[in-house]
C-alpha positions in Angstrom: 0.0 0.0 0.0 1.6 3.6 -0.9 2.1 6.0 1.5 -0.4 8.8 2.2 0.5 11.9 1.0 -0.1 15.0 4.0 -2.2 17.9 3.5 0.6 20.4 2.9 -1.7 23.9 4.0 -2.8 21.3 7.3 1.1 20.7 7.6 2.2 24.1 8.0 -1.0 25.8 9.8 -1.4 22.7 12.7 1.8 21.1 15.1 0.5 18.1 17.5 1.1 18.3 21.2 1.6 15.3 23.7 -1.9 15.1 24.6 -3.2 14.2 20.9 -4.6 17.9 20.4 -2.9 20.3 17.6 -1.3 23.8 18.5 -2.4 26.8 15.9 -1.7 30.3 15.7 -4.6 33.0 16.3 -5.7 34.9 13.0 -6.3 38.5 12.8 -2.7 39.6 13.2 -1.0 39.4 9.3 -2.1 43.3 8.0 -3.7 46.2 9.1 -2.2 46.3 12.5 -2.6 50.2 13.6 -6.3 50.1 14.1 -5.4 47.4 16.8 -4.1 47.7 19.7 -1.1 46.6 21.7 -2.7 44.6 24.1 -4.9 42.6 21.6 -1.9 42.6 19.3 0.1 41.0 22.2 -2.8 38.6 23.2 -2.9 37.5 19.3 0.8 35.5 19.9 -0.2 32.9 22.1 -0.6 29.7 20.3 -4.1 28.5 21.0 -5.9 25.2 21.0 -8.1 23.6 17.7 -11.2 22.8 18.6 -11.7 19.6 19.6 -14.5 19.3 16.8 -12.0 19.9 14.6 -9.0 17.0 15.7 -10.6 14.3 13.9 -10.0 16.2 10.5 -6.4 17.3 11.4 -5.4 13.7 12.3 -6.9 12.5 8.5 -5.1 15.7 6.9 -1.7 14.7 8.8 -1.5 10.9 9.1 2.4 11.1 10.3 1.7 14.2 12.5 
């Protein structure tokens, strides 16, 4: 059986974490920065959580992950 190819767009948006769950970074925070402030700007770093609706499709789109 041949190997199954990754989503590539999956690959670089999603990392997996020891618990099974995949790390992502927030959105809002590529252009049009000056309207926004600091504070949300700063909040906007911090790597969140996928929804847990969500793992079941990562885990098809990355079977090596």
């Amino acid at each position: 059986m041949p190997k199954l190819k990754s989503n590539r767009g999956a690959a670089k948006r999603f990392v997996r974490n020891a618990a099974g769950g995949f790390k992502r970074a927030a959105s809002h925070r590529r252009h049009i920065l000056t309207k926004k402030s600091t504070k949300r700007k700063r909040q906007l770093r911090a790597p969140a959580q996928l929804h847990p609706s969500d793992v079941k499709a990562a885990i098809r789109m990355l079977p090596y992950c």
